[in-house]
N, C-alpha and C positions, 0 to 999 in steps of 0.2 A: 725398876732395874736396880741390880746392886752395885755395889760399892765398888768391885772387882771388874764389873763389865763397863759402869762407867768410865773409871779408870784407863780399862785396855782402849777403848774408843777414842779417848782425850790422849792416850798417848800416841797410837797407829798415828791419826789427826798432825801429831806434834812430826812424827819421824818422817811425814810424808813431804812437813812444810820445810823439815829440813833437807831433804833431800833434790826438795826442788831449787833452794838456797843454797846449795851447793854448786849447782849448775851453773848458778850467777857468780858474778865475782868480790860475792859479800861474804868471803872466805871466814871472818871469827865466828859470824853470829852465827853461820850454816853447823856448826861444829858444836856451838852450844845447845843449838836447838836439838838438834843429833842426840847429843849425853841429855836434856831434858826428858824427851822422850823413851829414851831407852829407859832412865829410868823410872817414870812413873809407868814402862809395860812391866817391870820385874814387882812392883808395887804392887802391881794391879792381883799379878800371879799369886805375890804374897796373900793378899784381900782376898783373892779366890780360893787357897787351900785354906787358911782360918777359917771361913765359911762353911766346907764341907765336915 
């Protein structure tokens, strides 16, 4: 796999745990987790047009 699709995989992963951490009332961490995620997908986008 590349660099780009692992990326997107580890981040969806991230956006999912944050959104279920959102749900609970673990209000910072759910928000950071949120911005981590978002952005290793915009990373990931980057890694994927370098690529092509």
């Amino acid at each position: 796999m590349k660099t780009g699709k692992i990326l997107l995989i580890i981040g969806l992963i991230t956006v999912a745990v944050g959104a279920v951490l959102s749900t609970q009332d673990i209000e910072p961490y759910a928000d950071y987790t949120l911005v981590a995620g978002a952005v290793l997908v915009v990373l990931s986008g980057s890694f994927r047009m370098r690529g092509k």
